[in-house]
N, C-alpha and C positions, 0 to 999 in steps of 0.2 A: 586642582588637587587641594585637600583639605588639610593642615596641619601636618604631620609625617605621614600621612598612610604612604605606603608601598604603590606602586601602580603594577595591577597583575597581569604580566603576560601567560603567554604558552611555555611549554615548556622546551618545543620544537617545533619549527616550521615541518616537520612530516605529521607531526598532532595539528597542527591546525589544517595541512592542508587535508587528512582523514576527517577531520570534524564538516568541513567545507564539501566534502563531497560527500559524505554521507548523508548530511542537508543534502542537497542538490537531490540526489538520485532518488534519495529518498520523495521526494516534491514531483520528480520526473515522472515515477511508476504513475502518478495519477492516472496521466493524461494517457501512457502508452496502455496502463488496462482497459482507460476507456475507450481509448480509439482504438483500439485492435479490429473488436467486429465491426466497426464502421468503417475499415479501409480492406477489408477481403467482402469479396463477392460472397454475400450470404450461402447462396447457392453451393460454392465450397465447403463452407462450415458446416451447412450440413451433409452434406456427403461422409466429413471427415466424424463428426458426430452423433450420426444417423438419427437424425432426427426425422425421418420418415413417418406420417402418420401427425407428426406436428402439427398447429397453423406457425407458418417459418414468420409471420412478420410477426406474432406476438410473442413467441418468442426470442427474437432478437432484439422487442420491446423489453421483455423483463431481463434478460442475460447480460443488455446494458444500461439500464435504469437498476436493476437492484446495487449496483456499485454504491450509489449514489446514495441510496436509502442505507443500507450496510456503511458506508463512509462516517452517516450521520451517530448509528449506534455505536462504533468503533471510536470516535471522536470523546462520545460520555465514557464509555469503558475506559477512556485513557488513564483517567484519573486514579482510577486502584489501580492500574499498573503501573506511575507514578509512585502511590506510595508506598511498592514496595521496591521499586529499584533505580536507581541514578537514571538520568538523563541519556547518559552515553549508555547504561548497560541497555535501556529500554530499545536504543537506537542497536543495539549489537543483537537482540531478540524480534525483534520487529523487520530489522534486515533478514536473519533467518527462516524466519517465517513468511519474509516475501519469497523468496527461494524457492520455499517448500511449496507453497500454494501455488507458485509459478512452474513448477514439475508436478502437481495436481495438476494441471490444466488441461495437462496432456492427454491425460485416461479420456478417451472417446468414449463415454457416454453421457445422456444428458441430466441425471441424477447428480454425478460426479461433478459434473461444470458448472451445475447448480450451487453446488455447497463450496465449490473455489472460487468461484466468482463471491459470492459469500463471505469467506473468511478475506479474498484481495479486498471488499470493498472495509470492513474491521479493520484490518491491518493499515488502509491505506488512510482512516478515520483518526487512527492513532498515530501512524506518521505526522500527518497534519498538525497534530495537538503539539506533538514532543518537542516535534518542529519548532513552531511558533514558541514556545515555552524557554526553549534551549535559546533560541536566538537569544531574548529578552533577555 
């Protein structure tokens, strides 16, 4: 410590332990939007999807490769939405908008699953970023 500065805590242990796990879960969605269609029998998904008429292995090439791709543009996006709102706020609109996109997912079709997988792979670009940010 340097001359008098203060050393800043929390302000409560229920704030840090919400900061702590909003990290976390936030970090977690990664990996469960990714793994989702890799741990159900394709063959399900599209039933549930009707992706009949498809080829089923290119598209469950791009439905989980575009996460990845979307991840990367969501991560640049971060940064205006940075400067317009706190770290915790970004973290309180990015939580909702996981929510939303994760009740998109649900609508059986494949337009639809298209553009939610889409905004989960933004969304989960921008977690990453706040993430990392917020630690520091």
């Amino acid at each position: 410590m340097q001359g008098n500065q203060p050393i800043l805590r929390y302000n409560s242990y229920r704030h840090l332990l919400f900061v702590t796990l909003n990290i976390c879960l936030s970090s977690w969605i990664f990996g469960v939007c990714n793994g989702y269609f890799n741990s159900i029998k394709f063959a399900d998904i599209s039933n549930i999807y009707q992706l009949d008429g498809y080829p089923l292995s290119t598209v469950q090439g791009v439905l989980t490769g575009i996460i990845s791709f979307t991840a990367g543009i969501g991560a640049y996006l971060s940064k205006y939405l940075l400067n317009y709102f706190t770290r915790k706020r970004c973290f309180e609109i990015l939580s909702i908008a996981t929510i939303l996109t994760c009740i998109l997912v649900q609508y059986p079709t494949l337009p639809i699953l298209f553009i939610s997988r889409c905004l989960q792979g933004m969304i989960i670009g921008m977690i990453s970023s706040v993430t990392s940010i917020y630690v520091r």
